[in-house]
N, C-alpha and C positions, 0 to 999 in steps of 0.2 A: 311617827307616821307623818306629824305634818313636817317638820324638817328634811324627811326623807323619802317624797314619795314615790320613787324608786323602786324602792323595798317593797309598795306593794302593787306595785304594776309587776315586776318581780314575781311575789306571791302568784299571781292572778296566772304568770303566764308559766309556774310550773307547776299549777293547781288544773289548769283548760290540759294541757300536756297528757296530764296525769289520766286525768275523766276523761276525755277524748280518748285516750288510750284502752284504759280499762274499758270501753265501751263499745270499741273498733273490733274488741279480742273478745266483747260477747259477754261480759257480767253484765250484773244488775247493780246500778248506785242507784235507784231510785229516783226521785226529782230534788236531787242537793243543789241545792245554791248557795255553799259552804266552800271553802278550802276540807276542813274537816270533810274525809272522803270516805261514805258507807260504801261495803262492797256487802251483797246478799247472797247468802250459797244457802244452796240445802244439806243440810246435816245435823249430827246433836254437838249437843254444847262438848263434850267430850273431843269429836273431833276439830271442833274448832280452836279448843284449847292445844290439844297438837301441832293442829296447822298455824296459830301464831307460835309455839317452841320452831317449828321448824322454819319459818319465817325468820326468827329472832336467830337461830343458833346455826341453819346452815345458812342464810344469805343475809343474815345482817342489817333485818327490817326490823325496828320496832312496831306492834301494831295491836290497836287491845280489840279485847273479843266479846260480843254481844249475844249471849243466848238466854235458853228458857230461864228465869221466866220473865224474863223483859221483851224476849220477842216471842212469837208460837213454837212450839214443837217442830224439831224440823226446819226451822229457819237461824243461821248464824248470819252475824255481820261482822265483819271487820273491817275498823276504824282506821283511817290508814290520815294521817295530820303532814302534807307538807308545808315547807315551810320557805321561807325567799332565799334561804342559804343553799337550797337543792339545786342542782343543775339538770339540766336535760338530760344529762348522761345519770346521772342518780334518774331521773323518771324511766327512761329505756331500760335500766336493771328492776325497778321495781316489774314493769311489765313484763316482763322475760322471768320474772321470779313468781310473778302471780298464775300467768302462764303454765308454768312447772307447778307449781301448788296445785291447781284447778286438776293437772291431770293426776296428781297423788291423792286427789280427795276424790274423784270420780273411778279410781282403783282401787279404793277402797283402802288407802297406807292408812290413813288419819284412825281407822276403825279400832282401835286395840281393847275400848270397853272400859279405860281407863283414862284419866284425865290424866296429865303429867305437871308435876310440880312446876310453874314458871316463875315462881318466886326466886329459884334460887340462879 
């Protein structure tokens, strides 16, 4: 970092991208002052376990998931970490991918009652 500070002005400016983004299009990150980027939906741990498989396996986010009992009933977060290697054009897909996510959890897709193996 101190040889290269670049990297994280870098960081800084596809972490601002990112938050600014998800925040334009109406989540909740709460008050981060992180790169490390919460996102807060209402749902159970069940579907937010989905919504990072489908994350992970149709658009190619990795992102871990926060529920009962670290957060209340009814509240997931998803942890979404960029990093200085992301480009602009990686933040515009993750938006467009959260975007589509939001309207699959607010249809209720995520609901199946079952958690899905992401292990594998």
């Amino acid at each position: 970092v101190r040889k290269h500070p670049e990297l994280r002005e870098k960081l800084w400016t596809i972490t601002r991208a990112l938050q600014n983004g998800l925040r334009e299009r109406g989540f909740n990150l709460g008050n981060t002052e992180s790169p490390v980027t919460p996102v807060f939906l209402s749902g159970q741990t069940s579907e937010g376990t989905n919504l990072a498989y489908d994350l992970r396996e149709n658009f190619n986010i990795f992102c871990s998931v926060v529920g009962y009992p670290v957060v209340p009933k009814g509240v997931i977060i998803i942890r979404i970490i960029p990093t200085a290697i992301h480009t602009l054009e990686d933040v515009e897909y993750t938006l467009n991918a959260f975007s589509k996510i939001k309207e699959n959890l607010d249809a209720g897709k995520y609901s199946t009652g079952e958690i899905v193996d992401i292990s594998k």
